[in-house]
C-alpha positions as CSV (number, residue, x, y, z in Angstrom):
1,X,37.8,20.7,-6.6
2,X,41.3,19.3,-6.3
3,X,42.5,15.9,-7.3
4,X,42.7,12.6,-5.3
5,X,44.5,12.9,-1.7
6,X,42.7,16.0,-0.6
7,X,41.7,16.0,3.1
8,X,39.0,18.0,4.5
9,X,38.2,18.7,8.1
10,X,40.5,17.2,8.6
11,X,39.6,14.0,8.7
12,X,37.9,13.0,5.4
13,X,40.7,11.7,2.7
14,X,39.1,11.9,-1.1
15,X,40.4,8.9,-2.6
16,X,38.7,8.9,-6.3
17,X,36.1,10.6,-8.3
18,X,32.4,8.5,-8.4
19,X,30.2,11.1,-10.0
20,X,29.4,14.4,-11.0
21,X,26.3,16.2,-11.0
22,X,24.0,19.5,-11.6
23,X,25.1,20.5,-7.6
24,X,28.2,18.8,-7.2
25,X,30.5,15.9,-6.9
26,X,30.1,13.1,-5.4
27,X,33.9,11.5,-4.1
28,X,34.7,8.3,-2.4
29,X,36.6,9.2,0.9
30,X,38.2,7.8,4.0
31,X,36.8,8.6,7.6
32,X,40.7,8.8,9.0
33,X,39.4,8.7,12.2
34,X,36.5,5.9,12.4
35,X,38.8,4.4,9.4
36,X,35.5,3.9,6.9
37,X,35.0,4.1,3.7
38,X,32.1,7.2,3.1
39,X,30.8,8.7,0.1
40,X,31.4,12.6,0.2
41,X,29.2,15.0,-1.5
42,X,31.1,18.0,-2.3
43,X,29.2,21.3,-3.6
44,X,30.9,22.9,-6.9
45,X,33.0,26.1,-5.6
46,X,31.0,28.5,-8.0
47,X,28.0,27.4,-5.9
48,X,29.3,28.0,-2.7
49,X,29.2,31.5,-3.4
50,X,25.4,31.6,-4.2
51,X,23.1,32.1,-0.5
52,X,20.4,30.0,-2.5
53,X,22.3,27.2,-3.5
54,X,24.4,27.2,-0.1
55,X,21.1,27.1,2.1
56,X,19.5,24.3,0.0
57,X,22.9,22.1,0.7
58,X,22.6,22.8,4.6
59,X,19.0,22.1,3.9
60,X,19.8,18.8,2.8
61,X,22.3,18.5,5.4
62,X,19.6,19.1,8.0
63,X,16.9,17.5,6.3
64,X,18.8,13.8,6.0
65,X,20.5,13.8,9.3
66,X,16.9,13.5,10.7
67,X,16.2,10.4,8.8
68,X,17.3,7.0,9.9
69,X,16.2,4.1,7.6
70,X,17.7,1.1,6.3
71,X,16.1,2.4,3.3
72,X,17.5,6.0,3.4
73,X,20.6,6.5,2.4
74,X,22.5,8.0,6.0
75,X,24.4,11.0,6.6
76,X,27.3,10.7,8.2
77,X,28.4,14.4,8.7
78,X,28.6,17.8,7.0
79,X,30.8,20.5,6.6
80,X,32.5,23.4,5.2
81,X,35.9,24.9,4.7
82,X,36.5,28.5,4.1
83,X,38.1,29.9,1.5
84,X,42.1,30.8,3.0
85,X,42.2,33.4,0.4
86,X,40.8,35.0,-2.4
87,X,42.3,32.4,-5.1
88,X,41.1,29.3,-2.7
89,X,38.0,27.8,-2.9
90,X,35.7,28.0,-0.2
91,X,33.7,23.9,0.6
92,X,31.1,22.5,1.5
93,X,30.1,19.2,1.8
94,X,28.3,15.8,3.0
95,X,29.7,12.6,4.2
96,X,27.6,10.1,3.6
97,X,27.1,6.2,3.9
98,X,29.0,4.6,0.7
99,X,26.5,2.1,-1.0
100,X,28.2,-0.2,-2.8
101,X,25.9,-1.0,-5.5
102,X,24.5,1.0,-8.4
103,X,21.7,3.6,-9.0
104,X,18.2,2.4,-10.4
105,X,19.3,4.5,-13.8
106,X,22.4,2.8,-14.6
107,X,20.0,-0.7,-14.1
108,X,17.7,0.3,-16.8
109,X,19.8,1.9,-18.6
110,X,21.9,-1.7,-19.5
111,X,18.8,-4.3,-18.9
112,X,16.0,-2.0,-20.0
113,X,13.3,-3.4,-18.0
114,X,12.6,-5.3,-14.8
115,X,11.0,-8.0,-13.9
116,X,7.4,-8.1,-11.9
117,X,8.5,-9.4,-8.8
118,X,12.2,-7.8,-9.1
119,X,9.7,-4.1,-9.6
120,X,7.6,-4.9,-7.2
121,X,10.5,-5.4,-4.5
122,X,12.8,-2.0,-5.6
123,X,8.8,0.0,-5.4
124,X,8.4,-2.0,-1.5
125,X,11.9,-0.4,-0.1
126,X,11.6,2.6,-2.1
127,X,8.1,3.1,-0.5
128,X,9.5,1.9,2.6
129,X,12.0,4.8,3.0
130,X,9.4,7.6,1.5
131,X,7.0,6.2,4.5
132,X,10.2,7.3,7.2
133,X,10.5,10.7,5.4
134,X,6.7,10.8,5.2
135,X,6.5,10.0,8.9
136,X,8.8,12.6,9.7
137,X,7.5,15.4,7.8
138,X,9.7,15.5,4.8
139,X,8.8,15.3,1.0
140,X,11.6,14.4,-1.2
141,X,10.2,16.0,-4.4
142,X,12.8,14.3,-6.7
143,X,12.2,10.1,-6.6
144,X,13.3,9.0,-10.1
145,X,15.4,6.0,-10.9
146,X,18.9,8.1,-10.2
147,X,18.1,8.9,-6.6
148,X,17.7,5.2,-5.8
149,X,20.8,3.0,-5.3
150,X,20.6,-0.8,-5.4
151,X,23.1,-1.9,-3.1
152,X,25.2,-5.3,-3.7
153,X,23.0,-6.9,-1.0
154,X,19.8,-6.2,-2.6
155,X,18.8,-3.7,-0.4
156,X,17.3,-0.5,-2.4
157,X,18.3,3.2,-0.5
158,X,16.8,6.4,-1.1
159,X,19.0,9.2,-1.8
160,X,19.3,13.0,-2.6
161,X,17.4,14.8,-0.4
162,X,19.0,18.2,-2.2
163,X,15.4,19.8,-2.6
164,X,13.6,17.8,-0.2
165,X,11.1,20.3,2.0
166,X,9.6,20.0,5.2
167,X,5.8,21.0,5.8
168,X,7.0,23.8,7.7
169,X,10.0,24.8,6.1
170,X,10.2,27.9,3.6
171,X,10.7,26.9,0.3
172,X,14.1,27.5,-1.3
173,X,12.6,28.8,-4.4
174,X,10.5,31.9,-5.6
175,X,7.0,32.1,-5.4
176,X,5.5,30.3,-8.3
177,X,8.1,27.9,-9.2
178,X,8.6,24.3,-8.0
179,X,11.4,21.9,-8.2
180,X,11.7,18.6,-10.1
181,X,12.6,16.5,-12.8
182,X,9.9,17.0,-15.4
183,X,9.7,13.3,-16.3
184,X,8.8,12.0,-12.7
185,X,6.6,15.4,-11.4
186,X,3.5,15.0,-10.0
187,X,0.3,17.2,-11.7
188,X,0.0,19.2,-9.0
189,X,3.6,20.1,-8.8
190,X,3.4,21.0,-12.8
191,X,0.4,23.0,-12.2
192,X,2.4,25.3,-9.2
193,X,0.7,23.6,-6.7
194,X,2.6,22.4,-3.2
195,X,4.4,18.7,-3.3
196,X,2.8,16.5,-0.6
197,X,3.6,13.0,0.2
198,X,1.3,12.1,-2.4
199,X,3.4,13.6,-5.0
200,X,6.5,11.5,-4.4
201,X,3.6,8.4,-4.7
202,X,3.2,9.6,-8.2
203,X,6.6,9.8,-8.9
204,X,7.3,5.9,-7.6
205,X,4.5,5.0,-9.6
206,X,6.5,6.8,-12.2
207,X,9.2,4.4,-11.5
208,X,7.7,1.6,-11.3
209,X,6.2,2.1,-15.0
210,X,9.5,2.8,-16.3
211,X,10.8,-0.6,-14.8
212,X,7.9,-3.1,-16.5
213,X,7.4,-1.0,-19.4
214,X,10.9,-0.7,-20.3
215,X,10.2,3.5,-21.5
216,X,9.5,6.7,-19.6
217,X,5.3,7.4,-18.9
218,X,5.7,10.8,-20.1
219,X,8.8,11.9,-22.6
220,X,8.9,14.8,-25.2
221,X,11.3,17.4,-26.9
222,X,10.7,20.0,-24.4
223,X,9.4,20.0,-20.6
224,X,6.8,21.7,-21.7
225,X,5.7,18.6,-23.4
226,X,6.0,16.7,-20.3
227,X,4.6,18.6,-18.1
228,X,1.5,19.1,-20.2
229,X,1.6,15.1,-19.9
230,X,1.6,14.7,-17.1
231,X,-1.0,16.5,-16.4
232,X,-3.4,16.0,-19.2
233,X,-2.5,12.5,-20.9
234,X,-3.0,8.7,-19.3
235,X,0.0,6.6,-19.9
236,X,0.6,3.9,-22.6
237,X,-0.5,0.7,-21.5
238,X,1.7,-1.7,-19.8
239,X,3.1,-4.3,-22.1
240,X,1.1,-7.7,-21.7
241,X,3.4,-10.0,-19.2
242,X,2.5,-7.4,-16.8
243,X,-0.3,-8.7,-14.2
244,X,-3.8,-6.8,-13.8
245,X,-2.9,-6.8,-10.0
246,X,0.5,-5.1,-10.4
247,X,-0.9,-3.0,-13.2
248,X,-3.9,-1.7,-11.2
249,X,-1.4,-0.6,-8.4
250,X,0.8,1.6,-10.5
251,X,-2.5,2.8,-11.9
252,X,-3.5,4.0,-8.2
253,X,-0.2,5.6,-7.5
254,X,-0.1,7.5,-11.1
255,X,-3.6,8.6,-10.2
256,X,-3.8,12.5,-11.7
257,X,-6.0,13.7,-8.6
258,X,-3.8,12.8,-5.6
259,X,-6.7,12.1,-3.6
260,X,-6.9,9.0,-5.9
261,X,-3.7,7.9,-5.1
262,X,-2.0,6.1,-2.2
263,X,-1.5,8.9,0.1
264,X,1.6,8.2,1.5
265,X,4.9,6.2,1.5
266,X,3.7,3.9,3.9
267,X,0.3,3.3,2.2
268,X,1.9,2.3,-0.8
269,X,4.0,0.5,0.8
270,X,1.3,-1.5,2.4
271,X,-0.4,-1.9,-1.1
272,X,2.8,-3.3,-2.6
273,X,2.3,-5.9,0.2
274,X,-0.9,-6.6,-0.5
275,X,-0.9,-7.2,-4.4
276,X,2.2,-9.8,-3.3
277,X,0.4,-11.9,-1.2
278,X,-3.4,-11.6,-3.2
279,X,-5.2,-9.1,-1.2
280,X,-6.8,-5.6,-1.9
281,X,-4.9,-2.4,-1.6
282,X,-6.2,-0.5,1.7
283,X,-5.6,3.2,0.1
284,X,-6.9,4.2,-3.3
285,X,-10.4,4.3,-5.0
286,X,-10.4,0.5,-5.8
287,X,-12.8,-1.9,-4.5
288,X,-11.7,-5.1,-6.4
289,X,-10.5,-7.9,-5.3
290,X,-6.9,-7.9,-6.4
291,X,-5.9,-11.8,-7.6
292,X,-2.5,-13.3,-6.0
293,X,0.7,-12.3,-8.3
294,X,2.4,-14.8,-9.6
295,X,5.7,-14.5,-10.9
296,X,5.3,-15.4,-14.5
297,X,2.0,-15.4,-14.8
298,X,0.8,-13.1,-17.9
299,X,-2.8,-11.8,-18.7
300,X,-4.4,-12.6,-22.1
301,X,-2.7,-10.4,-24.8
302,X,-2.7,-7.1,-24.3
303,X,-2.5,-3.9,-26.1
304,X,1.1,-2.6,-26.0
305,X,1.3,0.9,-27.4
306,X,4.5,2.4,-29.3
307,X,6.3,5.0,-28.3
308,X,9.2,6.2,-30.2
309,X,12.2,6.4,-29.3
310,X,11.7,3.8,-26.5
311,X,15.2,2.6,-26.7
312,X,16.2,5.9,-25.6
313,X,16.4,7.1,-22.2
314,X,17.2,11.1,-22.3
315,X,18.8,12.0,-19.4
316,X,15.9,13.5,-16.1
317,X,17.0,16.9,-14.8
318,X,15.7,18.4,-11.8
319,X,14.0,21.5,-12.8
320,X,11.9,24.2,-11.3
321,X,9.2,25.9,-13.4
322,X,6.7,29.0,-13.0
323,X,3.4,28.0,-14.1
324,X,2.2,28.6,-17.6
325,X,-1.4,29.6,-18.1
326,X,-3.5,26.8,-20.2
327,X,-6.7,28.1,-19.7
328,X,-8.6,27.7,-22.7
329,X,-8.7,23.8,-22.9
330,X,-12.1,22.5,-23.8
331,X,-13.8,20.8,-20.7
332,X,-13.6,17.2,-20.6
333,X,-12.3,16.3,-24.5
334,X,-11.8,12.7,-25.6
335,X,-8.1,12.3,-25.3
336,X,-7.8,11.9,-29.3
337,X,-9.5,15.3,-29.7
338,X,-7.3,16.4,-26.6
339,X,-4.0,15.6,-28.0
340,X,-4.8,17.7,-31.5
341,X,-6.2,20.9,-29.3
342,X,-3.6,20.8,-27.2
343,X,-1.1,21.1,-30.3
344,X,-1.4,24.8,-31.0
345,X,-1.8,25.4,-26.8
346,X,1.9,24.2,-26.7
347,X,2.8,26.0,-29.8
348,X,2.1,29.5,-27.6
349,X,3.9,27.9,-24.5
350,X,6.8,27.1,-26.4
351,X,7.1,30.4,-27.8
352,X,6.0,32.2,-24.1
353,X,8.8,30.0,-22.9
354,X,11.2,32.0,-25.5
355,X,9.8,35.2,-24.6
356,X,10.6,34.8,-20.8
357,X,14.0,33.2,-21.4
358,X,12.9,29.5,-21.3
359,X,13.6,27.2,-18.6
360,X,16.0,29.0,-16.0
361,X,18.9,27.2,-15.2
362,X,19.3,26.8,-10.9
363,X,21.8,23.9,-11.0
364,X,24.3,24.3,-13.5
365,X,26.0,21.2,-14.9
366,X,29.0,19.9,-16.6
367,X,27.5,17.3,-18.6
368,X,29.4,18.0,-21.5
369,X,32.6,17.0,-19.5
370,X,31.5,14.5,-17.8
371,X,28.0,12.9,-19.8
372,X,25.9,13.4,-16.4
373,X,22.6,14.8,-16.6
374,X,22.1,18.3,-14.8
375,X,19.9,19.2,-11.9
376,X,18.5,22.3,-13.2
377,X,15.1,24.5,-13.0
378,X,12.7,25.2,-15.6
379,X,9.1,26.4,-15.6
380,X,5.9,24.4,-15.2
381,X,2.7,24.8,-17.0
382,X,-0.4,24.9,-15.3
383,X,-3.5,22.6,-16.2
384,X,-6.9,24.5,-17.2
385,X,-9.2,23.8,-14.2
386,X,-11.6,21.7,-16.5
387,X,-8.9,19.3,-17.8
388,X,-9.5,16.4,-15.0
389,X,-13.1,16.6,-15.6
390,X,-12.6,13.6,-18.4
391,X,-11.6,11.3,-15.7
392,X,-14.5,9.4,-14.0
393,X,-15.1,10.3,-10.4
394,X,-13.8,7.8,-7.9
395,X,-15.7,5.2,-5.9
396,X,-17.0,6.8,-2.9
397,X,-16.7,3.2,-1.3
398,X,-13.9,1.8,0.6
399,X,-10.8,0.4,-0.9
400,X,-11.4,-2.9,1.5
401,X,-13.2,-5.8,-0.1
402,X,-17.2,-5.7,0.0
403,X,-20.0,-8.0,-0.6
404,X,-21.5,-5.6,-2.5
405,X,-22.7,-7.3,-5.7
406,X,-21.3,-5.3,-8.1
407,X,-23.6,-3.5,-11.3
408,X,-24.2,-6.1,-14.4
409,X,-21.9,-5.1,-17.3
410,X,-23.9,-4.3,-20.5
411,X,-21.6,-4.1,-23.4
412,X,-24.0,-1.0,-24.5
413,X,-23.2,1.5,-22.0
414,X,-19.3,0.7,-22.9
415,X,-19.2,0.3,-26.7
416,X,-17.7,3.3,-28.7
417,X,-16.4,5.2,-25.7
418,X,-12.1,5.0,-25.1
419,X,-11.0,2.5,-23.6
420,X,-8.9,4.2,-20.5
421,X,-12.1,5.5,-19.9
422,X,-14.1,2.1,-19.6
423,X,-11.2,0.6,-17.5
424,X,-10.8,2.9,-15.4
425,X,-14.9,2.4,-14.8
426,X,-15.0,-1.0,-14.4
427,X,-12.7,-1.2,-12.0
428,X,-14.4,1.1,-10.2
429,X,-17.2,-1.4,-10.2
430,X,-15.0,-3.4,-8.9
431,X,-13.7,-5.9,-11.7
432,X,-10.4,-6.8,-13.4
433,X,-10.2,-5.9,-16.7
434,X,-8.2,-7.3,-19.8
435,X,-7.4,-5.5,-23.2
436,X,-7.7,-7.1,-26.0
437,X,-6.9,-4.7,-29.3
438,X,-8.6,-5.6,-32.2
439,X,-7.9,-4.5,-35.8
440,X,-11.0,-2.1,-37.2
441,X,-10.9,0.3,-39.1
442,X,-14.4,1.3,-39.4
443,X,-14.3,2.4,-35.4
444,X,-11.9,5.5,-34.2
445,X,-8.9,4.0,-32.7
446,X,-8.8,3.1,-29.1
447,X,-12.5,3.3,-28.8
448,X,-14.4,-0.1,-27.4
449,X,-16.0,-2.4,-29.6
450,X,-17.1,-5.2,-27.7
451,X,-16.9,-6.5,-23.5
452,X,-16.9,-9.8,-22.6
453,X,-18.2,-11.5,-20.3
454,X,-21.2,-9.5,-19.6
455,X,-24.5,-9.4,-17.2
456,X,-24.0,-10.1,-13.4
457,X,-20.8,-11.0,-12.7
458,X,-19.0,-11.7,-9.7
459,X,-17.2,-9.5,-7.9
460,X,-13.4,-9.1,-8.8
461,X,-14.2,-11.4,-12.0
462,X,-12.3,-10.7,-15.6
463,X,-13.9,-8.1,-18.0
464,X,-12.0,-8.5,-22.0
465,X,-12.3,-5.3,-23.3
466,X,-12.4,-5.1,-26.9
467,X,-11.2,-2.2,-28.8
468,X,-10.0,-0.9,-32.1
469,X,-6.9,-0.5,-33.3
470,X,-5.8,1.0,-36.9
471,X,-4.8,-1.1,-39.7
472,X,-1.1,-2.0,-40.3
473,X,-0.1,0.6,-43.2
474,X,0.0,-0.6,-46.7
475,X,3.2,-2.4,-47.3
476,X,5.6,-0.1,-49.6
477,X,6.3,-0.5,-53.2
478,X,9.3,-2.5,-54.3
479,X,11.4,0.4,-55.9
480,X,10.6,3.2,-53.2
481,X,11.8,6.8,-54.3
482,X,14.9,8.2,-52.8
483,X,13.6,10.4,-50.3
484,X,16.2,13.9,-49.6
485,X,15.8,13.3,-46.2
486,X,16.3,9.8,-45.6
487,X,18.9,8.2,-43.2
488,X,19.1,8.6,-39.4
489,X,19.6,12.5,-39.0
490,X,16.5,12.8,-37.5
491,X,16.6,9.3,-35.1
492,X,17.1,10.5,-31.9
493,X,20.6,9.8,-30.2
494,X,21.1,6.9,-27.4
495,X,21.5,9.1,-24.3
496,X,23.0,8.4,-21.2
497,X,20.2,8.2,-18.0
498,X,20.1,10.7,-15.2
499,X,22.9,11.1,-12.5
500,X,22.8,10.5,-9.0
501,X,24.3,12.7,-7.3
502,X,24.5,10.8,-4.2
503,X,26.4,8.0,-5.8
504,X,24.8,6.3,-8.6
505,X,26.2,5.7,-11.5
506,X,24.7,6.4,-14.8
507,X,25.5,3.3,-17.0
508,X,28.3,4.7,-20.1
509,X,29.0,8.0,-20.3
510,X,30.2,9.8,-23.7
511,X,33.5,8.0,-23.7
512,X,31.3,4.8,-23.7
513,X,33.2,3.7,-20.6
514,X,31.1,2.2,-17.7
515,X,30.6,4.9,-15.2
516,X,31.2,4.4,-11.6
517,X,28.7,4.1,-8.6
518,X,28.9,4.9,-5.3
519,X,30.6,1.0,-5.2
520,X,34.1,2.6,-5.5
């Protein structure tokens, strides 16, 4: 691409760099003739070359032009410029609406987490736009924080529809592999499976745990990892200032069986509605009673599991992936014993990944240069068809308030099991539940020890779950030994989040300058 002061078609005057990314860059620009400010999206020339990548940026093109939401970040125009010669460059490129604001990444990135109510709002508009791309037919199979801009005005827009598909549309990628960014993929699309409305649900839900929790659901060394995740392993719980109500929706929309899950932009939309002004969610398998949110208003302390490296937030790349065969998993293992089998599972994937050249590269990037995170492809493994069989089944009942009386608890049928297990039952019998860890370290940890109240309760009442946790670790001795490997080699590195390729910008890059986004 050349510098500042190029024009194309004509009409469109580049005027300054605002990102760069696995596809392309992204350029503020002047509409000479409507005399606007735009945002133009400009495919890298070595791309331009490639039928794929060309068709998937009409794709786009086509795709977005078709979608008109205050929510949904609008395209203006799209073009290309052939080359004049061999040694030019031949273009392509979108014109866009310029939101002046900054991407959802760069956000979290600086403030680490959200509030509540502040979540609750960026999941309504984000939901709001998915339900006008739902409504017209298109999936956007790559919601994460970088593809949602938070404009000056509050408003939140959904952008990059760069592998979106349509239910009838072909697929721009071969049979077996499916585009997305490993930390914010749906089960279904990890295990090969089509992405349906449903998936980009999961995704949001995704989202919305990052923004309470402060960390990632799902983060490993390899996608492998977190694929596996996300298809196998229940999230660490929220941290406590989160409220059940809020907490029971994103556990709906992370649901691993979509049929679990909102189904739709518009239903979650509709449940984020709900929880705000104290009424049940319509979609989903719950049946309780959800509680009015109030901003502020905490639960009784709750377990808050560590994950390490939470300050870190690696960079999300948009990958597609051919499944990986896990079909010797054990049917329906305790997640404990889960996590240890599944240990020497991903030691073969890792080395079948080797074999078959690892994760495949579709969107080259220039992160080095420019500290952005690529949009790239990479394959998926694929879920043995007994894993979900640990999950309890979901209510067969409405997701409406009843007058059912719901079943007594008895702390008996709930003591020793894990705990994601026993919440996720009892509020399937339609109750709010509490955590409330408890040191023991006679029990296994994360296993329930005691439920209060119990008996006949009434319906949407507070359950306490009790359950174990492990004993701090014995406090070291004053004059520790020297250990070779000590110091901060193996701490992981503060990384930059995702780009936007529409326009978002991504907090500091390498230079540890603020980057820019698509604010001019």
């Amino acid at each position: 691409m050349e510098p500042n002061g190029r024009l194309l078609g004509g009409r469109y005057e580049l005027t300054g760099l605002i990102a760069t990314g696995g596809m392309g860059q992204v350029w503020q620009g002047r509409d000479k003739v409507l005399a606007r400010d735009v945002a133009v999206k400009v495919l890298r020339s070595e791309f331009t070359g490639d039928p794929t990548f060309l068709a998937r940026f009409r794709s786009e093109a086509q795709l977005a032009a078709g979608l008109v939401h205050p929510n949904i970040a609008t395209l203006f125009d799209y073009g290309e410029v052939p080359a004049a010669d061999p040694r030019s460059e031949h273009l392509a490129y979108l014109v866009m609406e310029l939101v002046r604001g900054e991407s959802l990444s760069t956000v979290l990135h600086r403030d680490r987490r959200l509030t509540p109510e502040r979540t609750l709002d960026v999941l309504r508009q984000s939901a709001a736009g998915l339900a006008a791309a739902h409504a017209a037919g298109v999936v956007h199979r790559d919601v994460k924080p970088g593809n949602l801009l938070l404009a000056d005005d509050g408003t939140v827009k959904v952008t990059d529809f760069g592998v979106a598909v349509t239910a009838a549309s072909q697929q721009l990628t071969q049979v077996g592999q499916v585009i997305g960014t490993a930390s914010y993929l749906s089960p279904e699309q990890a295990e090969g499976a089509r992405a349906t409305p449903a998936s980009d649900v999961y995704a949001l839900g995704l989202v919305g745990y990052e923004c309470l929790s402060g960390q990632r659901a799902f983060d490993g060394e390899s996608s492998v990892q977190v694929l596996m995740a996300q298809i196998h392993d229940a999230p660490p719980p929220l941290p406590g200032d989160v409220p059940a109500p809020v907490r029971q929706l994103l556990d709906t929309a992370m649901a691993k069986d979509p049929a679990r899950r909102f189904h739709d932009g518009a239903a979650f939309r509709d449940a984020v509605d709900a929880v705000r002004q104290g009424r049940a969610a319509s979609d989903g398998p719950r049946t309780a009673v959800l509680p009015a949110y109030r901003e502020g208003a905490a639960d009784r302390t709750v377990s808050v599991a560590a994950v390490a490296g939470a300050g870190a937030r690696p960079p999300a790349s948009t990958r597609a992936m051919p499944p990986v065969r896990a079909g010797t998993a054990p049917v329906a293992p305790e997640p404990h014993r889960r996590r240890r089998l599944l240990v020497p599972l991903l030691a073969l994937l890792a080395v079948a990944a080797i074999v078959l050249g690892g994760v495949a590269l579709a969107n080259r990037s220039d992160e080095a240069a420019t500290g952005t995170a690529p949009t790239t492809t990479s394959a998926a493994p694929s879920a043995s068809p007994t894993a979900s069989s640990a999950r309890p089944s979901p209510s067969t009942t409405s997701a409406t308030p009843t007058s059912t009386q719901p079943a007594p608890v008895d702390a008996d049928d709930y003591v020793g099991r894990p705990v994601d297990d026993v919440e996720r039952e009892l509020i399937g019998l339609g109750y709010a539940v509490v955590r409330e860890p408890r040191v023991n370290g006679a029990e296994a940890e994360g296993t329930v020890v005691d439920l209060q109240p119990t008996g006949r309760l009434d319906p949407g009442a507070t359950v306490t779950v009790v359950f174990a946790t492990a004993p701090p670790p014995p406090t070291p001795s004053a004059t520790p030994t020297a250990s070779p490997t000590a110091g901060n080699e193996d701490e992981p590195d503060e990384n930059e989040p995702d780009e936007n390729e529409n326009g978002g910008g991504s907090g500091k890059g390498k230079d540890d300058k603020p980057g820019r986004g698509n604010n001019g």
